[in-house]
C-alpha positions in Angstrom: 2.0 -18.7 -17.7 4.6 -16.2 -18.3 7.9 -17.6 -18.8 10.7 -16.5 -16.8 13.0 -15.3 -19.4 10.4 -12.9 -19.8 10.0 -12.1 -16.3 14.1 -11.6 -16.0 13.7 -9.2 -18.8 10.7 -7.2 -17.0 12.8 -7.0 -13.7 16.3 -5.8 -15.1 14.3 -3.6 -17.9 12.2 -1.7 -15.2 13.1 1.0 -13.3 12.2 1.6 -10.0 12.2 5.4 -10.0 10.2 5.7 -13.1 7.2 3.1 -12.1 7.3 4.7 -8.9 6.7 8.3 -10.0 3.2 7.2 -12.1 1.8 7.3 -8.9 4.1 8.9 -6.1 5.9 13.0 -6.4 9.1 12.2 -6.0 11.9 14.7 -5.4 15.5 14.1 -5.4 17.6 14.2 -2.5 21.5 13.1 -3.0 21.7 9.4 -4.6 18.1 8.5 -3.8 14.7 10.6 -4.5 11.7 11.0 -1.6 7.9 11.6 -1.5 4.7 11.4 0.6 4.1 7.6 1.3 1.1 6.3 -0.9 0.7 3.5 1.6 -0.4 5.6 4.9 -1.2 9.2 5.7 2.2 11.2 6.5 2.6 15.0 6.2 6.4 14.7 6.4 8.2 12.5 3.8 9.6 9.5 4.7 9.5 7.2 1.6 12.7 6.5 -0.3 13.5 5.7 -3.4 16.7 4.0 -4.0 17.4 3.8 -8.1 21.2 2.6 -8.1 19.5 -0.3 -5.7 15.9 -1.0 -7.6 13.6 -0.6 -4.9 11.9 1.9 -2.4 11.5 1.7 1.7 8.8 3.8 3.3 10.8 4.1 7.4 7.3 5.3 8.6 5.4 2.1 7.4 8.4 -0.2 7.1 6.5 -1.0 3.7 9.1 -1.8 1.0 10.1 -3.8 -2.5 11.1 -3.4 -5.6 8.7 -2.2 -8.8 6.8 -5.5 -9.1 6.1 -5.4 -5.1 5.0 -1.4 -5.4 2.6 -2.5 -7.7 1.2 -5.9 -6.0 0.8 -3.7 -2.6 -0.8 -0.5 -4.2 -2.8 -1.3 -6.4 -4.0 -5.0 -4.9 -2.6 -7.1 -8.6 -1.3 -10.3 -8.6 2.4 -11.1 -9.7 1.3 -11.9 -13.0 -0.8 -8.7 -13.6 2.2 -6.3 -12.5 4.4 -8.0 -14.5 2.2 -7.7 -17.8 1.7 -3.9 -16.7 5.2 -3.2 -16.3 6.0 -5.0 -19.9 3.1 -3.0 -21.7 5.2 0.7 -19.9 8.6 -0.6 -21.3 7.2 -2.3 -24.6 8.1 -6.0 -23.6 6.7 -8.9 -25.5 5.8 -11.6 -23.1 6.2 -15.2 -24.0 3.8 -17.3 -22.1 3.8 -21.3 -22.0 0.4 -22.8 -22.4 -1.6 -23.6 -19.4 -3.9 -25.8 -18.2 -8.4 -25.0 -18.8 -8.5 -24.9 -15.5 -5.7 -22.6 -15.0 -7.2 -20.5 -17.3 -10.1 -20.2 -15.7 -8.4 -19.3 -12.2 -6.4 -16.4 -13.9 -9.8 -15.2 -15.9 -12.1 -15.3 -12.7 -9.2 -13.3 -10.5 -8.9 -10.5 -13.6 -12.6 -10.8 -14.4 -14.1 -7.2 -12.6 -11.6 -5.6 -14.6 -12.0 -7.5 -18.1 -15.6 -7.3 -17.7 -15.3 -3.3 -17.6 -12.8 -3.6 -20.3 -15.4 -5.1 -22.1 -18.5 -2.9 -21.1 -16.0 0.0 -22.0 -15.2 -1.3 -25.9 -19.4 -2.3 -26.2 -19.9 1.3 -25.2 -17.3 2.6 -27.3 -18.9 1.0 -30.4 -22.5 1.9 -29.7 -21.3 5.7 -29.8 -19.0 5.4 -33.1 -20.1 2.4 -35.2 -23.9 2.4 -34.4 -26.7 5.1 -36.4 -28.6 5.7 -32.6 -25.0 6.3 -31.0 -23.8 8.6 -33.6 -27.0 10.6 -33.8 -27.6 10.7 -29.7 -24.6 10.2 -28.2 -21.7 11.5 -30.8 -24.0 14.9 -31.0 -24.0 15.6 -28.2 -20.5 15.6 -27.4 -19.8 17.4 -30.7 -22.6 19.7 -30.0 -20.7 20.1 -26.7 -17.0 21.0 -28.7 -15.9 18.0 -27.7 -13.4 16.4 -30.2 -13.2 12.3 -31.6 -9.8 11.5 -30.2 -10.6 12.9 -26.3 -13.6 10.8 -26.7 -11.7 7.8 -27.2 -8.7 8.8 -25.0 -10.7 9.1 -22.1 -13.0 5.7 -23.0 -16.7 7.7 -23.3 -19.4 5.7 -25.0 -23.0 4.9 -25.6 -25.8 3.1 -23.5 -28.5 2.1 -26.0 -32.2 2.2 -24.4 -32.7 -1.2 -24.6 -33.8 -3.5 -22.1 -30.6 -6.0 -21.9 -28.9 -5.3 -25.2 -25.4 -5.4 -23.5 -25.8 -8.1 -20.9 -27.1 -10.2 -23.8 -23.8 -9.5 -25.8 -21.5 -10.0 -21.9 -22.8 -13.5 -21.9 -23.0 -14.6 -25.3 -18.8 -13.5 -25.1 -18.5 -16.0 -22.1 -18.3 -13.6 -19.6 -20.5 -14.4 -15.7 -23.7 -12.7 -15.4 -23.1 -13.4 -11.6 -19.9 -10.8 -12.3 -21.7 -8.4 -14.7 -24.5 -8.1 -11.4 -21.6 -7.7 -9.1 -20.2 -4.6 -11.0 -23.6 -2.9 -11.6 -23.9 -3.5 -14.9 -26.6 -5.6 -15.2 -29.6 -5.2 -12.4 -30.4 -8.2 -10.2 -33.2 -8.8 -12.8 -30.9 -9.1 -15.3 -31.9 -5.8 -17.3 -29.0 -3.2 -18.3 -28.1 -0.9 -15.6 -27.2 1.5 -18.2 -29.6 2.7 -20.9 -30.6 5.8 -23.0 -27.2 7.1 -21.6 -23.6 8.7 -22.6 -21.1 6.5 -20.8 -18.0 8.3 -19.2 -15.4 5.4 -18.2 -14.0 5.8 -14.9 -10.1 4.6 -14.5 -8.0 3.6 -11.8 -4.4 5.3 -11.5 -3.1 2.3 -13.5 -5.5 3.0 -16.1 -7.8 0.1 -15.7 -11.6 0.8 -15.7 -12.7 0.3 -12.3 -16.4 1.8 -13.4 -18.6 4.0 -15.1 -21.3 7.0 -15.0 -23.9 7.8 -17.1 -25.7 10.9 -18.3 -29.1 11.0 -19.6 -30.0 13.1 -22.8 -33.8 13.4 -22.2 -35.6 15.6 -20.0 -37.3 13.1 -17.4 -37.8 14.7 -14.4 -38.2 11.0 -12.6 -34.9 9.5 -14.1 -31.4 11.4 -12.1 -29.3 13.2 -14.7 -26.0 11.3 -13.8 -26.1 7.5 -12.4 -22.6 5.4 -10.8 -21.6 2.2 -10.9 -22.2 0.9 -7.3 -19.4 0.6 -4.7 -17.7 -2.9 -6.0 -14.7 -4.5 -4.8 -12.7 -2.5 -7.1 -14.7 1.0 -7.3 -14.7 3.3 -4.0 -16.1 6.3 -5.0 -14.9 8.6 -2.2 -11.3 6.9 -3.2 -11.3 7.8 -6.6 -10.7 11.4 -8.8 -12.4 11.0 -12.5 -9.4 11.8 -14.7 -6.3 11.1 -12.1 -4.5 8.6 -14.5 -5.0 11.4 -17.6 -3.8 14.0 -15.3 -1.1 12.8 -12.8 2.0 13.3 -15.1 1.2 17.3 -15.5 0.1 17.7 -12.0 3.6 16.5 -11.3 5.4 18.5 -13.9 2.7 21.8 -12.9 3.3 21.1 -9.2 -0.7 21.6 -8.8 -3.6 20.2 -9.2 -7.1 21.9 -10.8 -9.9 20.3 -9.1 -13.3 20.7 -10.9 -16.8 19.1 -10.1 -18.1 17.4 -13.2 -16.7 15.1 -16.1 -16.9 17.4 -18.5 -15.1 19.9 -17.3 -12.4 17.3 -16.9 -12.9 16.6 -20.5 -13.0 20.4 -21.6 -9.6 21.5 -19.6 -7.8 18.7 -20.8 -8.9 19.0 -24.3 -7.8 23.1 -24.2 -4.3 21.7 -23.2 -4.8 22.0 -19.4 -4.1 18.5 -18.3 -3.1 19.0 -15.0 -6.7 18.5 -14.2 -9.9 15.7 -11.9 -12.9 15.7 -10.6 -14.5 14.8 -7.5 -17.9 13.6 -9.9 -20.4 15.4 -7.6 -19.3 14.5 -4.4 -17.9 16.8 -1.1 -13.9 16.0 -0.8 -12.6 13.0 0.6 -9.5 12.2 2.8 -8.7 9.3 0.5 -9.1 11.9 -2.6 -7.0 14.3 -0.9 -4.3 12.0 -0.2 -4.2 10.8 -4.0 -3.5 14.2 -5.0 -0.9 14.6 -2.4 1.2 11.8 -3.8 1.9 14.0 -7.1 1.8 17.9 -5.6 0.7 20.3 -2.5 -1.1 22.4 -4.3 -4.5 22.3 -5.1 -6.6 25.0 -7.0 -10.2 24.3 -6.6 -12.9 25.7 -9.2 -16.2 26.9 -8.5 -19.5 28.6 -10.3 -21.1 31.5 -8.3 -23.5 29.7 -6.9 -22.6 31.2 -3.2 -24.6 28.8 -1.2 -23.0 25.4 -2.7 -19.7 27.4 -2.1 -19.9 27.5 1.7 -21.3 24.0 2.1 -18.1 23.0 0.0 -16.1 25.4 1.8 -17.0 22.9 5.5 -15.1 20.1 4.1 -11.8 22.1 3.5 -10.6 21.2 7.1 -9.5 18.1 5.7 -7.8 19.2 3.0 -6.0 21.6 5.5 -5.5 18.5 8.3 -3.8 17.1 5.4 -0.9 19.9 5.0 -2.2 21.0 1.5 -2.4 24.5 -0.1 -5.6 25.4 -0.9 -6.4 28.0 -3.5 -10.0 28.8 -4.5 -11.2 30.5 -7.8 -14.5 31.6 -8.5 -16.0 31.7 -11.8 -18.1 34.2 -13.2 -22.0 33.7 -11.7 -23.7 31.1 -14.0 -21.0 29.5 -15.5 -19.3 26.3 -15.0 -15.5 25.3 -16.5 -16.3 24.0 -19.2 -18.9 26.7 -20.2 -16.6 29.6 -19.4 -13.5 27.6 -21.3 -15.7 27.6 -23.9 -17.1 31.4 -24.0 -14.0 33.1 -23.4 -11.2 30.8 -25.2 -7.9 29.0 -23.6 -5.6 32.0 -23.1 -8.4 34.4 -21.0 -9.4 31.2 -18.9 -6.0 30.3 -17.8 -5.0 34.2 -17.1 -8.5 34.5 -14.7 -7.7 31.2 -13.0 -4.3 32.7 -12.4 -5.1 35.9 -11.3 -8.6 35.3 -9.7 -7.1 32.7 -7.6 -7.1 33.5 -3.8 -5.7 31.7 -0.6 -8.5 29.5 0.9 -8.2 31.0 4.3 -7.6 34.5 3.1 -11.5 33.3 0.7 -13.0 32.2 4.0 -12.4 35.4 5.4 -13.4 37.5 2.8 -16.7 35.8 2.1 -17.7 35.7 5.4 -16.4 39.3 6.4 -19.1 40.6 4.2 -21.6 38.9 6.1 -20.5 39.9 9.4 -20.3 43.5 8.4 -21.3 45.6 10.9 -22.8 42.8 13.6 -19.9 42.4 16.3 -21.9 39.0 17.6 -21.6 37.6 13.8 -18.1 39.1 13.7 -17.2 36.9 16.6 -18.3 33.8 15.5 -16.6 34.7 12.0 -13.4 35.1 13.8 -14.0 31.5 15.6 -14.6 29.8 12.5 -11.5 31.5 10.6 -9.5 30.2 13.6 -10.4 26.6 13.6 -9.8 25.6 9.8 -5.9 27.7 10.7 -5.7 25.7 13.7 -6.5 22.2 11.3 -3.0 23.3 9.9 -0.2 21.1 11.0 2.9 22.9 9.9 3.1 25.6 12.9 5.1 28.4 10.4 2.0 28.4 8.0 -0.3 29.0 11.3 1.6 31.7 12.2 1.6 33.4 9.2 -2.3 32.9 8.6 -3.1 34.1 12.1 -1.2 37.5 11.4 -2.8 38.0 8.2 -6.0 37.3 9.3 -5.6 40.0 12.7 -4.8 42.5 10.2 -8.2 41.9 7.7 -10.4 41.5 11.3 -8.6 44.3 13.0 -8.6 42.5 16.1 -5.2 41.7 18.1 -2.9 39.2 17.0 -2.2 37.5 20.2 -5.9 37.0 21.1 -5.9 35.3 17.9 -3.2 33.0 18.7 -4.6 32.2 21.8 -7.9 30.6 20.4 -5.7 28.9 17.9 -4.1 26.9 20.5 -6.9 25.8 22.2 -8.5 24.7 19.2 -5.3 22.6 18.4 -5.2 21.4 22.1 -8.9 20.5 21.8 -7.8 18.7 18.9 -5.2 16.7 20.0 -7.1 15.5 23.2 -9.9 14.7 20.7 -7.2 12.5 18.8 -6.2 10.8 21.6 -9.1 10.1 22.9 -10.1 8.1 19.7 -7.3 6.5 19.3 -7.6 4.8 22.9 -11.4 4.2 22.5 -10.2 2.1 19.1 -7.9 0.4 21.0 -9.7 -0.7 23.8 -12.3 -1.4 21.2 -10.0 -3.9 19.5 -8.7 -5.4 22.8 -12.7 -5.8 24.1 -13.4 -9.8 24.4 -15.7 -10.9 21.8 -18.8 -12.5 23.0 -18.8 -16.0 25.2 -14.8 -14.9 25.4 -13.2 -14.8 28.6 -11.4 -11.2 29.4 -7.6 -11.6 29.9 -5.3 -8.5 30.9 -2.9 -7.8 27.7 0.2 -9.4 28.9 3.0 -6.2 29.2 5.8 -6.4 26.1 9.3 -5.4 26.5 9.6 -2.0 24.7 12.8 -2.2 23.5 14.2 -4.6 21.0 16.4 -7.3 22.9 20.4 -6.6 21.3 21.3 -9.4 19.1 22.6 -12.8 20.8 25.2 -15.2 20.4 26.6 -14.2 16.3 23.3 -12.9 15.4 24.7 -9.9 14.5 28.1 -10.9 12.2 26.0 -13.5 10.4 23.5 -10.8 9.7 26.3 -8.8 8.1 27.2 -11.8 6.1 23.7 -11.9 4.5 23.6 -8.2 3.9 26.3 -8.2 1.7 25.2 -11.7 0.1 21.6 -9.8 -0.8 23.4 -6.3 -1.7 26.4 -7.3 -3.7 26.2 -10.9 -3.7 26.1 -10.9 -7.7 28.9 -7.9 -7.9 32.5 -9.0 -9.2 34.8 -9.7 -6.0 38.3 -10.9 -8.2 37.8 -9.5 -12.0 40.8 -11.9 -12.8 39.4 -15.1 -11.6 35.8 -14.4 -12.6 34.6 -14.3 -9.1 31.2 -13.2 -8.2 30.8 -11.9 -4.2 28.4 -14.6 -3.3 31.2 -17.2 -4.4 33.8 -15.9 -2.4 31.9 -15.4 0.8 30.5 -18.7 0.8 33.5 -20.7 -0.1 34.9 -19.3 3.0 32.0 -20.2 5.2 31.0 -23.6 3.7 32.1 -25.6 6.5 29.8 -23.8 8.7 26.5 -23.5 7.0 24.7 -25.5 9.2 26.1 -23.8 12.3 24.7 -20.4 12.5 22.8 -18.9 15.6 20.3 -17.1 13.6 17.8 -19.7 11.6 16.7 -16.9 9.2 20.0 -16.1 8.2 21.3 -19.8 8.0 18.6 -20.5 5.7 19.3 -17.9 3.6 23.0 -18.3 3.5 22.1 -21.9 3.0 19.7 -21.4 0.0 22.4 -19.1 -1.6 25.3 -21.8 -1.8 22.5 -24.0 -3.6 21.9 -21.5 -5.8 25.5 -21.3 -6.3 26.0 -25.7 -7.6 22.7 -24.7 -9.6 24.6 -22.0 -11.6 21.5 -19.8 -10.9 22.2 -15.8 -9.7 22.7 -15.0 -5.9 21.3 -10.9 -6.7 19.5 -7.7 -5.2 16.8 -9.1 -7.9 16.2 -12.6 -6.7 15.7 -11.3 -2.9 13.3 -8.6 -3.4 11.5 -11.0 -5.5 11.5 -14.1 -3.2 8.6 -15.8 -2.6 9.4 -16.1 1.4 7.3 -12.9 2.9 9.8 -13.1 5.8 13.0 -13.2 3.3 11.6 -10.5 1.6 11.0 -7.8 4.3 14.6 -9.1 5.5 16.0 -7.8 2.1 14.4 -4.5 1.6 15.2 -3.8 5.5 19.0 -4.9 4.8 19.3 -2.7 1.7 17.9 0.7 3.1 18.8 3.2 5.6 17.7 6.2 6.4 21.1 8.0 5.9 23.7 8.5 3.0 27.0 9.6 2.0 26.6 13.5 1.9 27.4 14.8 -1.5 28.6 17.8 0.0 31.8 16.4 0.8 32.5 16.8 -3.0 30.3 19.7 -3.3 30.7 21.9 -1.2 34.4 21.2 0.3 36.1 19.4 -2.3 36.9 16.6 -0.1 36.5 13.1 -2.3 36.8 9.6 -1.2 39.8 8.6 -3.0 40.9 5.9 -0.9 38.5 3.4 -1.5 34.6 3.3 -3.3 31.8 4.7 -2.6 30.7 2.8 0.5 27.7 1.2 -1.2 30.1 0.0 -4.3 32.9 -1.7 -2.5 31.6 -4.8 -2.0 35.4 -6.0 -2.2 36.5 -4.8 1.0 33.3 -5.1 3.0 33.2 -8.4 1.8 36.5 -9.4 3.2 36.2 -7.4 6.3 33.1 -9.0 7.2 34.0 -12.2 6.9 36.9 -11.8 8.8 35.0 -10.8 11.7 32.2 -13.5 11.0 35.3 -15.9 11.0 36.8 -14.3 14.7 33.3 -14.7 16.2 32.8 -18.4 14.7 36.6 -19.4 16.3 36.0 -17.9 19.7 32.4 -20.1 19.8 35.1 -22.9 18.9 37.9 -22.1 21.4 35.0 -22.3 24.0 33.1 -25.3 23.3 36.9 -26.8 23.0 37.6 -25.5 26.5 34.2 -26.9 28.2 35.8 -30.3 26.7 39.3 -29.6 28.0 37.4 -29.6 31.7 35.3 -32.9 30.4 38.2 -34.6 29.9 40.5 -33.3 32.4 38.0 -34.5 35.0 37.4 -37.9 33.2 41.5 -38.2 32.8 40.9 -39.0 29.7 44.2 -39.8 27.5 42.7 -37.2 24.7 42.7 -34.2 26.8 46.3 -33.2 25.6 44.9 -33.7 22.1 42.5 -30.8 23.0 45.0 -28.9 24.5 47.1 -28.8 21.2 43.9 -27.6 19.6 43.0 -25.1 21.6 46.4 -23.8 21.3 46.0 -23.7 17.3 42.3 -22.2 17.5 44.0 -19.3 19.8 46.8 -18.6 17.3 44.7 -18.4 14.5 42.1 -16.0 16.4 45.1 -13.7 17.4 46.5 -13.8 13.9 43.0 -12.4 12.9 42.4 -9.9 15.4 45.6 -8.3 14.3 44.7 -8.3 11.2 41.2 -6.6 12.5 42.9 -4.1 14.4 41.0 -6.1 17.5 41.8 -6.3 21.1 41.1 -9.8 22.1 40.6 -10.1 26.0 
């Protein structure tokens, strides 16, 4: 177990921004920086990243945390396993207490998939480099292939021995499940290496953990496949994954493009020659998912190709995705019978990258070119041409960029631009029905009784949100600034944190709020308080309460900020006061001032209803009341003019 010192240290050490950007593009806009939402398809950004405040807020998802919670939500770890990945980024020693066997066992079987391909990965690693078969099959052929030691062990290849269970032998014998190793594909169901005779490429995860492998046979055997997977697991989609995406992501970020390839080694080639902004799709026809991964780091994709023309245009009917998706799409087309690495490998570094560059055409502007040759000189093939041309522009969702394409592409048919336009939109209509229509056939899907269930009519819900009641929303502001700022200095002279001021002033009312959530939080922060333990940003976006949680991230963002062209572009500063998020001094007081108003007109009104009690009852106390009342009023009026507030 991990101990919390440690933890603290992990938390205040890491930074938001930077674990963010291993997996999100993010661009900076005033104070905070944005990007494409890793958590659900958007073509418009709407994730934020707040770095002075440690955490991030998607408005289109609602999704938000700080770096520990990024990690826990994309990529499925448990608190324990973010916070060990976050120490190994910042160099952190952990200190861990001892636990229990069967604790041990708990946190070995949750981690297992990924320690057993840790383990599969290292067995591999030492067949190719410390074994006489390995070095003379396996580390040959890469040589033979140009390929260099340290890429080899950067990117985790390795060697498969042809031997009937050689590895699930040693997987055992280290104390690892054979139930597990038959899970992840590495042993068959009879117990017999899934994996043999084989170069091993490892397949990572945009973490870097191995989430799987493939193999390439070195024999000519017609009945055995060149390349095998690892079967789907619970960690290993294939459609969701892009061989070298944890190698690559930082320069497709810094290149602003990506250089998709088909195979692993031309992955392996490019990135040895110094062009690292480079994947692979392994074989297979683009996926939504793996267009969506490449989105998070850039817009740009450049696709490679051989000549082979035919598996060109049964690539070229799965760009429509890729276009759905907002992307640019450039296609290059290597020289007929050559592959990446081949070509990278004929003609030298400097020649590849200048015929990528300049050989490097506008998908759309491709489509058209390829299949105008075709149509040449048939009108009936010319038409259909022109139909398919117009439904991948019509897939485009920015309506500028459909523009643009549907005058370019008039001019190369010769045909008017308007007629053009016309088909556009009723491909995008079509479209849009189409969506619709799916949408409400999933829904009524979802809402259809199950069997032996009884139908009941969805009972209608109020659209709106109902306005806050009673003091919801003052003790709401209370809490805001208790999660924001309740650690920041309110009296530098006295030593006074925030949190200590605000709820010395509202201690006698702690068990009186309106609004549970927010009692129990103000409650839990004055205990937190007599335990001399931190009332922080931290401590909220790390709480184990789901609902306190969501509460804090929703609290700390918004979707608007202080325009920095005030400064800028005018020369107007805010020299009054701080920076609105910084002065936690004045909003503190201000908003307990008005929490305090609203608290003594719920007082002056419960003591009224007992003024009428006792009036009616002619009881000797109802003067007693009366002298409060008129004290309660005072000291509401006193504060209302201090508020600048009418009281009616």
């Amino acid at each position: 177990m991990i101990k919390p010192k440690s933890v603290e240290e992990v938390l205040e050490t890491a930074r938001i921004e930077e674990v963010v950007q291993d997996f999100v593009n993010l661009k900076r806009r005033g104070v905070n920086m944005i990007g494409l939402c890793p958590f659900h398809a958007e073509k418009t950004p709407s994730f934020t990243v707040s770095p002075s405040k440690g955490f991030y807020k998607c408005f289109g998802c609602g999704k938000g945390g700080d770096s520990v919670n990024f990690l826990m939500e994309l990529e499925h770890m448990e608190f324990p396993e973010a916070i060990r990945y976050l120490a190994k980024k910042y160099g952190i020693q952990l200190e861990e207490t001892e636990v229990s066997q069967e604790v041990r066992q708990e946190q070995q079987y949750q981690e297992s998939l990924f320690l057993v391909n840790e383990f599969a990965k290292k067995y591999y690693q030492e067949q190719l480099f410390n074994t006489d078969l390995g070095k003379s099959v396996g580390l040959n052929y890469f040589r033979e292939r140009g390929f260099r030691e340290e890429i080899l062990k950067k990117f985790g290849l390795g060697f498969a021995p042809d031997k009937t269970d050689a590895f699930t032998l040693r997987a055992t014998h280290a104390g690892y499940n054979l139930d597990v190793l038959k899970k992840l594909g590495l042993t068959s169901q009879y117990g017999r290496d899934f994996f043999r005779n084989r170069v091993m490429f490892a397949i990572h995860n945009l973490s870097g953990k191995v989430i799987g492998f493939g193999g390439r046979i070195l024999v000519k055997d017609v009945k055995a496949p060149k390349y095998i997977n690892t079967p789907e697991t619970e960690i290993y989609n294939k459609s969701k994954v892009l061989y070298g995406a944890f190698f690559a992501k930082r320069a497709i970020r810094k290149e602003d493009e990506c250089i998709l390839v088909e195979g692993y080694t031309d992955v392996l080639s490019l990135h040895q020659a110094g062009i690292e902004n480079v994947a692979a799709s392994s074989g297979t026809s683009l996926t939504v998912e793996q267009i969506r991964l490449v989105k998070r780091y850039t817009e740009n994709i450049k696709i490679l190709y051989d000549g082979d023309l035919a598996g060109i245009k049964a690539a070229l009917r799965g760009m429509g995705m890729v276009l759905e998706q907002g992307l640019n799409v450039k296609i290059v087309l290597l020289p007929e019978g050559e592959d990446p690495d081949s070509y990278l490998q004929k003609v030298g570094v400097e020649a590849f990258r200048e015929y990528i560059t300049q050989q490097a055409k506008d998908f759309i502007m491709f489509q058209a070119g390829l299949l105008q040759e075709e149509a040449a000189g048939d009108p009936v093939k010319k038409a259909k041409l022109i139909k398919d041309i117009v439904e991948s522009i019509a897939r485009i969702p920015d309506p500028l960029k459909r523009s643009l394409y549907v005058r370019e592409c008039a001019r190369i048919m010769e045909v008017e631009e308007q007629l053009l336009v016309n088909e556009a939109n009723k491909v995008v209509a079509y479209q849009f029905k189409k969506g619709q229509q799916e949408e409400e056939r999933a829904r009524l899907k979802e809402e259809a009784p199950q069997p032996g269930e009884v139908f009941a009519p969805p009972v209608p819900q109020p659209r709106e949100k109902q306005a806050p009641t009673g003091d919801e929303f003052q003790e709401k502001d209370i809490i805001r600034i208790l999660i924001a700022g309740g650690g920041e200095v309110f009296d530098p002279e006295e030593q006074v944190s925030v949190a200590q001021y605000i709820l010395a002033n509202i201690e006698d009312v702690l068990d009186s709020f309106d609004f549970p959530l927010y009692g129990r939080i103000a409650r839990e922060c004055h205990k937190r308080l007599l335990d001399n333990q931190p009332v922080d940003t931290t401590y909220f976006l790390n709480h184990p309460d789901e609902e306190v949680r969501q509460l804090a991230v929703n609290l700390l963002s918004s979707p608007y900020e202080y325009s920095e062209n005030w400064e800028k572009r005018w020369d107007i500063f805010l020299s009054s006061q701080k920076m609105p998020d910084e002065n936690f001094e004045k909003d503190s007081t201000q908003a307990l001032k008005r929490f305090k108003l609203r608290k003594l007109n719920k007082m002056i009104r419960q003591n009224a209803e007992k003024i009428r009690q006792l009036f009616e009852q002619k009881s000797d106390d109802y003067m007693l009341y009366l002298k409060l009342d008129q004290k309660l009023k005072v000291m509401r009026n006193e504060l209302a003019e201090e508020l600048g507030t009418v009281v009616l």
